[in-house]
C-alpha positions as a Markdown table, in Angstrom:
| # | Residue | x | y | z |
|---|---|---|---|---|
| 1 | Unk | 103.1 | 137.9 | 125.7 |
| 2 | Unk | 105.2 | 138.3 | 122.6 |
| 3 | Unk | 107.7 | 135.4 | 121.6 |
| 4 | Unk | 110.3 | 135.8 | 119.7 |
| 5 | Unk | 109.5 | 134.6 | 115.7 |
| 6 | Unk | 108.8 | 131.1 | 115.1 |
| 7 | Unk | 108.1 | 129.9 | 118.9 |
| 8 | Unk | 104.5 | 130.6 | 118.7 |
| 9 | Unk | 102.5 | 127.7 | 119.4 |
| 10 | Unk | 101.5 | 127.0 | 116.1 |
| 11 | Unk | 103.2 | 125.2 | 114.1 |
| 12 | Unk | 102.5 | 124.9 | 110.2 |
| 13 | Unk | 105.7 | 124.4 | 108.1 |
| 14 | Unk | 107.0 | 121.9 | 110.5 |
| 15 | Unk | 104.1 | 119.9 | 111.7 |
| 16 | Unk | 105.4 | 116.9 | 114.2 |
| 17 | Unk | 106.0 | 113.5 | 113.5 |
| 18 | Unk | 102.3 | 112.1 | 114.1 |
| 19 | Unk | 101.7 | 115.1 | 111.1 |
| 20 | Unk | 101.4 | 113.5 | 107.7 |
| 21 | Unk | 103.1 | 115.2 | 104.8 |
| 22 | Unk | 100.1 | 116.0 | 103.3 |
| 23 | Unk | 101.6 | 117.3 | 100.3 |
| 24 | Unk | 104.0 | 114.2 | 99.4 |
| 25 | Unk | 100.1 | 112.2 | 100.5 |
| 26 | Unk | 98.6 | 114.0 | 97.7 |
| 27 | Unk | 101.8 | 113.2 | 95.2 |
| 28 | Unk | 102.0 | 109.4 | 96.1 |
| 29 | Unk | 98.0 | 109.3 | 95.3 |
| 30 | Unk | 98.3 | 111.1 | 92.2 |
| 31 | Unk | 100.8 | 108.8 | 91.1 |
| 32 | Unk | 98.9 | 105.5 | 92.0 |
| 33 | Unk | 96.2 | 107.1 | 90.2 |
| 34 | Unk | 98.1 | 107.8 | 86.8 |
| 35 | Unk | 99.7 | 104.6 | 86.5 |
| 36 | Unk | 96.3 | 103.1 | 87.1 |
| 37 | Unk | 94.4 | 105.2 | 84.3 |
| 38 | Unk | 97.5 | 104.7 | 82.1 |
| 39 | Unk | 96.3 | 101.1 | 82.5 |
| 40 | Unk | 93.2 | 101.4 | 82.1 |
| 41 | Unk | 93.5 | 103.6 | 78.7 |
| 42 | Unk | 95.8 | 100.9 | 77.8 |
| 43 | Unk | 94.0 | 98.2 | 78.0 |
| 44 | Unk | 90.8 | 100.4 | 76.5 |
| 45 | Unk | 93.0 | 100.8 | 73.8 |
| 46 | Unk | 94.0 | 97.2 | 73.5 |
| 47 | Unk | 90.7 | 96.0 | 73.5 |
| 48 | Unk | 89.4 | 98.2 | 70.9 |
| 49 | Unk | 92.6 | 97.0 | 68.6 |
| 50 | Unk | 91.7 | 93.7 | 69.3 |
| 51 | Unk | 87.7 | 94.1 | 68.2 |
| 52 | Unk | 89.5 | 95.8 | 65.0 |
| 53 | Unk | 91.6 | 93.4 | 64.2 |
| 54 | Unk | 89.5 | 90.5 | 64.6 |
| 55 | Unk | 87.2 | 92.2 | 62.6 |
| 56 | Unk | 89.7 | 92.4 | 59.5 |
| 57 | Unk | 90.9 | 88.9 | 59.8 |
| 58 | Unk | 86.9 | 87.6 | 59.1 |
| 59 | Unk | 86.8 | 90.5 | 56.6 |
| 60 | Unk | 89.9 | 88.8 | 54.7 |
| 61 | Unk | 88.5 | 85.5 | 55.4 |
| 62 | Unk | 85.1 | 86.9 | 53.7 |
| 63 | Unk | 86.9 | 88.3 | 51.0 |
| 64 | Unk | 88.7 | 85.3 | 49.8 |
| 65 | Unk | 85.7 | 83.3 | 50.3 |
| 66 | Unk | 84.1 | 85.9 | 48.1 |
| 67 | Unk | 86.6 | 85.9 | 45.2 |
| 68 | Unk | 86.3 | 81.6 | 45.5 |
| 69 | Unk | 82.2 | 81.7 | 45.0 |
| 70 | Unk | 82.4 | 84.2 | 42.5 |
| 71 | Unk | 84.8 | 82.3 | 40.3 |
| 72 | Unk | 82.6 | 79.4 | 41.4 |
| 73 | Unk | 79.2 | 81.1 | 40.3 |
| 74 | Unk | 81.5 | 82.5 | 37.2 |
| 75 | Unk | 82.3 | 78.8 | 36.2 |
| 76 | Unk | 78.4 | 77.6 | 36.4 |
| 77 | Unk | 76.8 | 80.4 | 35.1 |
| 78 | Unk | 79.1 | 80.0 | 32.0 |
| 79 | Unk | 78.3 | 76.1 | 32.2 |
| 80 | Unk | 74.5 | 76.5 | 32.4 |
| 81 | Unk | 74.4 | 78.7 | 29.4 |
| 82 | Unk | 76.4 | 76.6 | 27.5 |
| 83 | Unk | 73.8 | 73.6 | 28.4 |
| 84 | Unk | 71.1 | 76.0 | 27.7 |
| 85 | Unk | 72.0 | 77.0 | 24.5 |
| 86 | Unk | 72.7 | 73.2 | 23.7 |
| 87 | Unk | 69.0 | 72.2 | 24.9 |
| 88 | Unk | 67.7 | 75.2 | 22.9 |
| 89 | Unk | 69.6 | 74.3 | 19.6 |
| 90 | Unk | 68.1 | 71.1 | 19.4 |
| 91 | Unk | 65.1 | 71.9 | 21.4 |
| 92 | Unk | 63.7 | 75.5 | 20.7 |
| 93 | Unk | 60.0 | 75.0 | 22.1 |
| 94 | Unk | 61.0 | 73.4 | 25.7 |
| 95 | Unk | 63.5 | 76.4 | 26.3 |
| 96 | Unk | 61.4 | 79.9 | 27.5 |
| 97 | Unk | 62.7 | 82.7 | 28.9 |
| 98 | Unk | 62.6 | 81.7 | 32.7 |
| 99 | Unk | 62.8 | 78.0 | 32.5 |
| 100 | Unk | 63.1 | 74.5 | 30.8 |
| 101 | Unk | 60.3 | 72.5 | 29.5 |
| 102 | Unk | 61.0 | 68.1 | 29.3 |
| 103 | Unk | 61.2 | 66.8 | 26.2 |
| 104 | Unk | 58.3 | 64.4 | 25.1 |
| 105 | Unk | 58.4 | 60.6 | 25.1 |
| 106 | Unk | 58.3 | 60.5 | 21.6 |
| 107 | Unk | 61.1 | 63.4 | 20.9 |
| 108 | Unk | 63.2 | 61.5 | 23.4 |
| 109 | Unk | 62.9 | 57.9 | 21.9 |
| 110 | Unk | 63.7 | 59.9 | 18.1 |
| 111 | Unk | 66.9 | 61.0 | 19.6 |
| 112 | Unk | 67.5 | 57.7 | 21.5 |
| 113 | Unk | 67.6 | 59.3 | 24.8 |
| 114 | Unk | 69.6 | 62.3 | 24.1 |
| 115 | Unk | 66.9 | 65.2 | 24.7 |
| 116 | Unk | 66.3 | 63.5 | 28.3 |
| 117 | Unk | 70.2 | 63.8 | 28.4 |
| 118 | Unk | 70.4 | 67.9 | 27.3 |
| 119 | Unk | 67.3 | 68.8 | 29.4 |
| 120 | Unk | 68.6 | 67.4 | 32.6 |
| 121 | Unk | 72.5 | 68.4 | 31.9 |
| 122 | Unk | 70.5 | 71.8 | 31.5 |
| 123 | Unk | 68.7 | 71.9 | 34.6 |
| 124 | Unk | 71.7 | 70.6 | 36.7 |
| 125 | Unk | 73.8 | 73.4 | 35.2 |
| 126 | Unk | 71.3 | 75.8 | 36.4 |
| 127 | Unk | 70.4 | 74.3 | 40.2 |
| 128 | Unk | 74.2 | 74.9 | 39.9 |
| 129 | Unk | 73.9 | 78.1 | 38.3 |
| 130 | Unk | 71.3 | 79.1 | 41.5 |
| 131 | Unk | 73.3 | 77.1 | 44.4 |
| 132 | Unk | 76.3 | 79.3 | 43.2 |
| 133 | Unk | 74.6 | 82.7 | 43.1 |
| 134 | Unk | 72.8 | 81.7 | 46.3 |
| 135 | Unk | 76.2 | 81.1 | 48.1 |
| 136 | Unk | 77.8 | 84.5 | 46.7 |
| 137 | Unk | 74.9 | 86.4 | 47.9 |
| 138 | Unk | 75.0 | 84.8 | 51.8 |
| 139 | Unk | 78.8 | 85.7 | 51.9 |
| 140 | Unk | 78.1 | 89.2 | 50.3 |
| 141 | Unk | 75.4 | 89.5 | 53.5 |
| 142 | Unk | 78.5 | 88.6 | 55.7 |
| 143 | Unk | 80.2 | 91.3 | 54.7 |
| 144 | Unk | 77.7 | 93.7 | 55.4 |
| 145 | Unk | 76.8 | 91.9 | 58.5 |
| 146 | Unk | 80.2 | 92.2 | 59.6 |
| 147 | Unk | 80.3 | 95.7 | 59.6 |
| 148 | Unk | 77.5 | 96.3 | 61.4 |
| 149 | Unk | 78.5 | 93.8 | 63.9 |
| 150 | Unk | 82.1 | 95.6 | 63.9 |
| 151 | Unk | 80.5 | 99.0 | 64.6 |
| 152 | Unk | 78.2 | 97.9 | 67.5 |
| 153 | Unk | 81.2 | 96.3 | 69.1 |
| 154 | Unk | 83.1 | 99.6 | 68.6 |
| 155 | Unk | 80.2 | 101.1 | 70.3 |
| 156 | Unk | 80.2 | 98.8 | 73.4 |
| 157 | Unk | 83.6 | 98.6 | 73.9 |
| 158 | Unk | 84.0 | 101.7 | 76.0 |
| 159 | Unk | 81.2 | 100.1 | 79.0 |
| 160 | Unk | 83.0 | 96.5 | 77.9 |
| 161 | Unk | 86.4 | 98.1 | 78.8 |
| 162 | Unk | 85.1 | 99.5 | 82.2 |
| 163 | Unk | 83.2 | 96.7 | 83.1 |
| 164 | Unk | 86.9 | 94.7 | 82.7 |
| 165 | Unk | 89.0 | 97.0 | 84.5 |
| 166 | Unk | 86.1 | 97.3 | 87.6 |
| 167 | Unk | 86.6 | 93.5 | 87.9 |
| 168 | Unk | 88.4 | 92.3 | 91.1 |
| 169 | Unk | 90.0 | 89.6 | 88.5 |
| 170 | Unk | 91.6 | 92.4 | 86.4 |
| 171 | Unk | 92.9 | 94.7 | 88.9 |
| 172 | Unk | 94.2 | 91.6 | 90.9 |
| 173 | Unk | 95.8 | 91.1 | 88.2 |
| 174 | Unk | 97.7 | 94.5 | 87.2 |
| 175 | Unk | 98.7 | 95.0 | 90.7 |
| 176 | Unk | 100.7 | 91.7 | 90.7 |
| 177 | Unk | 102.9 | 94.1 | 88.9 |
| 178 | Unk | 105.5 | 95.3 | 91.4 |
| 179 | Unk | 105.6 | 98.7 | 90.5 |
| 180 | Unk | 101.9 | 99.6 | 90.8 |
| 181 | Unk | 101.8 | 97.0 | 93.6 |
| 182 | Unk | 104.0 | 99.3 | 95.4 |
| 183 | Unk | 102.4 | 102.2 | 94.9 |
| 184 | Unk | 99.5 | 100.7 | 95.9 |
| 185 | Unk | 100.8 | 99.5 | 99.2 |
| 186 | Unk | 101.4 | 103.5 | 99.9 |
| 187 | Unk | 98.3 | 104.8 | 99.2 |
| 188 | Unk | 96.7 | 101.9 | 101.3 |
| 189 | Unk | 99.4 | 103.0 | 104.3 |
| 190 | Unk | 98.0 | 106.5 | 103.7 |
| 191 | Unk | 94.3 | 105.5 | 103.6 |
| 192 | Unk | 95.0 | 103.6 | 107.3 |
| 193 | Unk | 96.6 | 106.3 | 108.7 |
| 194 | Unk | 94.0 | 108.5 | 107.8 |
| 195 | Unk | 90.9 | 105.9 | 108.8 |
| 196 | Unk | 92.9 | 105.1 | 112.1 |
| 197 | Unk | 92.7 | 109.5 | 112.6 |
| 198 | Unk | 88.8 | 109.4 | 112.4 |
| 199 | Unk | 88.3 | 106.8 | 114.8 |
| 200 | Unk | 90.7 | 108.3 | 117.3 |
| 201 | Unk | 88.6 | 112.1 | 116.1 |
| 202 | Unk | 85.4 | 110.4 | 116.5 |
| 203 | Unk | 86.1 | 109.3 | 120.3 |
| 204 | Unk | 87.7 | 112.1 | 121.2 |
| 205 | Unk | 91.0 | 110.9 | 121.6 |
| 206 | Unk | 92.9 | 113.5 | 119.2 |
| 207 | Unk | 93.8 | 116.1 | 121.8 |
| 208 | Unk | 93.4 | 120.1 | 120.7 |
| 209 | Unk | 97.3 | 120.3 | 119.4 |
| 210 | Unk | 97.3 | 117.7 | 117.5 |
| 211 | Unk | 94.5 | 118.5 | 115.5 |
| 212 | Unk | 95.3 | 122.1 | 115.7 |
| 213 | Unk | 99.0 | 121.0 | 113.6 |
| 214 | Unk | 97.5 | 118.3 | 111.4 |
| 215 | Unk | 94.5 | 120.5 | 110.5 |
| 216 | Unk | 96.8 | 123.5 | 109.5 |
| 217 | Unk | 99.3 | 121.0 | 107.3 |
| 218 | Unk | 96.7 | 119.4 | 105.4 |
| 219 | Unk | 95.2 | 122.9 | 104.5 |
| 220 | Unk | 98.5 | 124.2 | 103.8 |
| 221 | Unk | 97.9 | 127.1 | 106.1 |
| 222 | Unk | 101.2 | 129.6 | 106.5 |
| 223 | Unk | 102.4 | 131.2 | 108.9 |
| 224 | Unk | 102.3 | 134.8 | 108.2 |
| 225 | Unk | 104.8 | 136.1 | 106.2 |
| 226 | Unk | 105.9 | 139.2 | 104.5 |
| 227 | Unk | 104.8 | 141.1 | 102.1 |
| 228 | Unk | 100.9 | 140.2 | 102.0 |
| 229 | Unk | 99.0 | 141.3 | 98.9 |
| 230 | Unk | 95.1 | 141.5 | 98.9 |
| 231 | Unk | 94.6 | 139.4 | 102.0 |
| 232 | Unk | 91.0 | 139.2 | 103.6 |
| 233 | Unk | 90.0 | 137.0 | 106.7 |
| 234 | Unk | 88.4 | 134.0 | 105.9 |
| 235 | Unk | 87.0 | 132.4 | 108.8 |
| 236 | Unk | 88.0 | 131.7 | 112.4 |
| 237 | Unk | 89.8 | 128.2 | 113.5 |
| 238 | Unk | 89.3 | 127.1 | 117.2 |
| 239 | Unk | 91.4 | 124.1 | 118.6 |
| 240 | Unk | 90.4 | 124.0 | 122.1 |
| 241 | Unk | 91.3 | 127.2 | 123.8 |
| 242 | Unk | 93.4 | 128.2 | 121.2 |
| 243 | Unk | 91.5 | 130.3 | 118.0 |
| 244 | Unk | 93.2 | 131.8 | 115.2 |
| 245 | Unk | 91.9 | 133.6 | 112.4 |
| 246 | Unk | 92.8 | 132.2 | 108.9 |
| 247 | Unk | 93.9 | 135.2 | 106.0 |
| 248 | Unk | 93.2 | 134.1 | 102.5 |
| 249 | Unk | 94.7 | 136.2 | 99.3 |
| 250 | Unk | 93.5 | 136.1 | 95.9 |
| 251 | Unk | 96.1 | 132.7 | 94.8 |
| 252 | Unk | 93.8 | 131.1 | 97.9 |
| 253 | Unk | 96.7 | 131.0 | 100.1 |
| 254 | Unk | 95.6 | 131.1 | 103.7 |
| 255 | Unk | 97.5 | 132.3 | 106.4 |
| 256 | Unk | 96.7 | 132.0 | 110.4 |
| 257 | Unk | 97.2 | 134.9 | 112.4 |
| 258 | Unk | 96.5 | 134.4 | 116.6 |
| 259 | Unk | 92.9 | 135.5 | 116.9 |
| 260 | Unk | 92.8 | 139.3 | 118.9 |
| 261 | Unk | 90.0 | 140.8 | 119.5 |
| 262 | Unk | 91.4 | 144.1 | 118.1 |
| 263 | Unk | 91.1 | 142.3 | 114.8 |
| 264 | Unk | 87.0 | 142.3 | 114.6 |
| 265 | Unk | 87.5 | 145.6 | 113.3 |
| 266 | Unk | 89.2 | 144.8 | 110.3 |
| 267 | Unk | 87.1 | 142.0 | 109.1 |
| 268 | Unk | 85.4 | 143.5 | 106.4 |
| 269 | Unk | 88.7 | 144.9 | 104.3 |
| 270 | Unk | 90.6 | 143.1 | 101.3 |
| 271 | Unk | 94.1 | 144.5 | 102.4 |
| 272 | Unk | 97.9 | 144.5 | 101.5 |
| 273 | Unk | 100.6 | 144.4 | 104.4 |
| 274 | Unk | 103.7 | 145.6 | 103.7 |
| 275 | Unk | 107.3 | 145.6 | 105.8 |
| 276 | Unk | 109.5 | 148.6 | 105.8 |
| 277 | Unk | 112.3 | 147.9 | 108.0 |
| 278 | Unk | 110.9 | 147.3 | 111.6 |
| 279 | Unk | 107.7 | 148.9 | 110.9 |
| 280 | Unk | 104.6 | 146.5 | 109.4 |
| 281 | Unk | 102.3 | 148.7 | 107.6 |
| 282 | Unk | 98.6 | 147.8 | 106.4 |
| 283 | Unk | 96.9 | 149.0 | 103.2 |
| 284 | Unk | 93.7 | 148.9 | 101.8 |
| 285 | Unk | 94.4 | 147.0 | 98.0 |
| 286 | Unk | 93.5 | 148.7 | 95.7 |
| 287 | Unk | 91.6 | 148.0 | 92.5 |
| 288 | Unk | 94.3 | 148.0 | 89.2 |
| 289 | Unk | 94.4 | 151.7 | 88.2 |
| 290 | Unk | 92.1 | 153.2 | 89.8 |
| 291 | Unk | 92.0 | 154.9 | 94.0 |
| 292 | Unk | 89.2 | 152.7 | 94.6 |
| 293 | Unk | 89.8 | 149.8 | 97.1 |
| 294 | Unk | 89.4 | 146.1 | 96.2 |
| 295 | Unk | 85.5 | 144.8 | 97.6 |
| 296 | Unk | 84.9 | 141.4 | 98.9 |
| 297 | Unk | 82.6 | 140.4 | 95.3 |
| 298 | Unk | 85.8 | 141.5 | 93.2 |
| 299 | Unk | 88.2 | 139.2 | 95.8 |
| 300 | Unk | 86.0 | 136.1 | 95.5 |
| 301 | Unk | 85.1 | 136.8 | 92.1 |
| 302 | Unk | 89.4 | 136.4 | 91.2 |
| 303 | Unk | 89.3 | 133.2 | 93.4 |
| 304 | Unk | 86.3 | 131.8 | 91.9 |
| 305 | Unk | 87.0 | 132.4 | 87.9 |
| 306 | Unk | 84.2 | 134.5 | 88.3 |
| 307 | Unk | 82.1 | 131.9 | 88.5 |
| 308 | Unk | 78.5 | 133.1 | 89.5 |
| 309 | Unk | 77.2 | 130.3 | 92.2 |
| 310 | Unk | 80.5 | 129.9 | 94.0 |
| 311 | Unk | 81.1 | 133.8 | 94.2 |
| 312 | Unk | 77.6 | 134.3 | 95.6 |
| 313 | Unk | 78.0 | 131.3 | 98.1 |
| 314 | Unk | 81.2 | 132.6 | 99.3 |
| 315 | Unk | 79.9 | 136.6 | 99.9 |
| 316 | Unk | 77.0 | 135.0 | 101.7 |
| 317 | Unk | 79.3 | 133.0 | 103.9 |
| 318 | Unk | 81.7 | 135.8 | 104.3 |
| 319 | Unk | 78.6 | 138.3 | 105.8 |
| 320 | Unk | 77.5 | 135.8 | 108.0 |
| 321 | Unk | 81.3 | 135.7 | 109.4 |
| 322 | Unk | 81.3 | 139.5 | 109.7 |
| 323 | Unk | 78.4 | 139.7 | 111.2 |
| 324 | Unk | 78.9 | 137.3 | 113.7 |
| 325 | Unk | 78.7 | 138.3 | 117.5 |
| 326 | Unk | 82.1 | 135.9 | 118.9 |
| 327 | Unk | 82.6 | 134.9 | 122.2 |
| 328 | Unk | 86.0 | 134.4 | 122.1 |
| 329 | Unk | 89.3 | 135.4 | 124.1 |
| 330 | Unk | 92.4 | 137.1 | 122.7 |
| 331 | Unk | 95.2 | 134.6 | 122.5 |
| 332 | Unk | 98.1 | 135.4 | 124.8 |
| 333 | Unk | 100.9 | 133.9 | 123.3 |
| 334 | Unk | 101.9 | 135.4 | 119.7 |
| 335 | Unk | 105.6 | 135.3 | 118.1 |
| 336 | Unk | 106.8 | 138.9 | 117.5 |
| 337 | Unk | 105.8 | 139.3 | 114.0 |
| 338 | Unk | 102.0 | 138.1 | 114.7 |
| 339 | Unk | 102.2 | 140.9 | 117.7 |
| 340 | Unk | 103.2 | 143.3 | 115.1 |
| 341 | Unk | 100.8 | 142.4 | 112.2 |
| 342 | Unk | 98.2 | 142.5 | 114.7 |
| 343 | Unk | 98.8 | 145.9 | 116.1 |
| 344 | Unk | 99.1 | 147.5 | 112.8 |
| 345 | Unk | 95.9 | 146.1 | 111.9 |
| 346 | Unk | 94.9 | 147.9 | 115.3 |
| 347 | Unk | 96.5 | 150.5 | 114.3 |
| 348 | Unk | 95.0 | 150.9 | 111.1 |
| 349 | Unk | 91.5 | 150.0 | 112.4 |
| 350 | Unk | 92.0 | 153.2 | 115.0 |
| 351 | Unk | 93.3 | 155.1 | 111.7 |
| 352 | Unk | 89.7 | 154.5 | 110.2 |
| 353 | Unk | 87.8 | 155.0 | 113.4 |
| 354 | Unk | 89.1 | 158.5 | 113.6 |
């Protein structure tokens, strides 16, 4: 029995109220889930600013550190040689190339205690001398030690970062915010709605309608509308006694068309529909340019990005659907432009068969 357009019962572009709006669903989770990466990066960022620019506060600490011993080391090395030369001028034979020899008893009770006085002023001026170039040297290994410490850091921040913005702590903390807090409470509406669905699915409670509507809205599954171009059928969907069998075209679109037996015919075809006036008409597509029609590799080969492993799981699954031997009964009611869509398709499958 035909109805007239739109009172079919199938009902995609206007599911009931018990239907989520799957589409407005998928935007409110998309949005949670920006403003939470933007977060994230942020705080990635953040973190990595902060290793940098603790990093050049010790590195300006070094450096005046670094100026400080090396004026100090420039003061003692000056003072050392100076005592040096002074225990060599009157001492030439206690003063070699790497160190200082003491000066005799006797050379030190001649000068009444003065050669005791230049070697020692000497060798204090050079444990001064080393004490200083030690220090210059330890903050000199700072620096480099700082780098490398500074580039390991860089290096761990990324797993440092994550580790962070994982932590119950942290994102207790971000979502005290009241806009992310109220995106939040959405998606956590959306995620009970959906969890309170599979219990009711998994004991049976969600009757053959229901499912029927929510199942076409979250696919986004059209009622058919014209012109089609380079449509092929998909698969078959059963909600209790009612089947219908689901059109995709090459954008991925689907499309659900009352199942009819008459249709088993037409399976195998990549077609284009086309409305002229009152009269539907159905075409084979044809490839661009060419009198050759469209084949099922070439369809899922333009819905695939010609990806290899997805076109040949696709053409496998599409054979066994052909091939298929269905047990299933022609639905009675159809709105008047599924009864006509399905007798051209007839119509066209009888075309063939002669």
């Amino acid at each position: 029995m035909a109805l007239p357009f739109g009172q079919s019962e199938m009902v995609t572009n206007m599911a009931s109220a018990n239907v989520p709006n799957f589409r407005e669903d998928e935007r409110v989770r998309a949005r949670y889930q920006s403003m939470l990466e933007r977060r994230i990066k942020a705080f990635g960022i953040e973190h990595e600013g902060s290793i940098r620019r603790n990093a050049a506060a010790k590195r300006d600490e070094l450096r005046d550190q670094l100026d400080a011993a090396q004026r100090e080391y420039d003061r003692c090395k000056e003072a050392a040689d100076a005592a040096r030369e002074a225990y060599r001028s009157a001492y030439p034979q206690h003063v070699k190339k790497a160190r200082l020899e003491e000066p005799s008893v006797i050379e030190n009770m001649r000068s009444l205690g003065a050669a005791s006085k230049l070697y020692h002023e000497a060798q204090a001026a050079w444990l001064a001398a080393e004490h200083a170039t030690s220090d210059l040297r330890r903050i000199e290994h700072n620096e480099d030690q700082l780098e490398i410490e500074l580039k390991k850091a860089l290096e761990r921040a990324p797993q440092v970062a994550k580790e962070v913005t994982e932590s119950a702590k942290w994102l207790a903390e971000i979502h005290a915010e009241e806009d992310l807090a109220a995106a939040k409470a959405k998606v956590d509406e959306i995620d009970a709605e959906r969890a309170a669905f599979a219990k009711r699915l998994a004991a049976g409670e969600v009757p053959p309608e229901e499912l029927h509507e929510r199942s076409f809205a979250e696919a986004d599954i059209k009622h058919i509308a014209f012109p089609l171009k380079a449509v092929m059928f998909y698969r078959i969907d059963r909600f209790g006694p009612a089947s219908y069998a689901i059109l995709r075209d090459m954008s991925k679109q689907l499309y659900a068309l009352p199942y009819d037996r008459r249709l088993e015919a037409v399976f195998d075809g990549i077609y284009d529909v086309v409305q002229n006036g009152t009269t539907i008409e159905v075409r084979r597509t044809m490839r661009e340019n060419t009198r050759m029609p469209l084949s099922a590799p070439e369809h899922f080969a333009a819905c695939n990005d010609k990806q290899d492993l997805a076109v040949q799981g696709e053409l496998l699954e599409h054979r066994r659907f052909i091939g298929e031997n269905r047990m299933i009964a022609t639905m009675s009611e159809v709105d008047e432009q599924e009864a006509a869509l399905i007798a051209a398709f007839a119509a066209f499958a009888s075309g063939r068969a002669a």
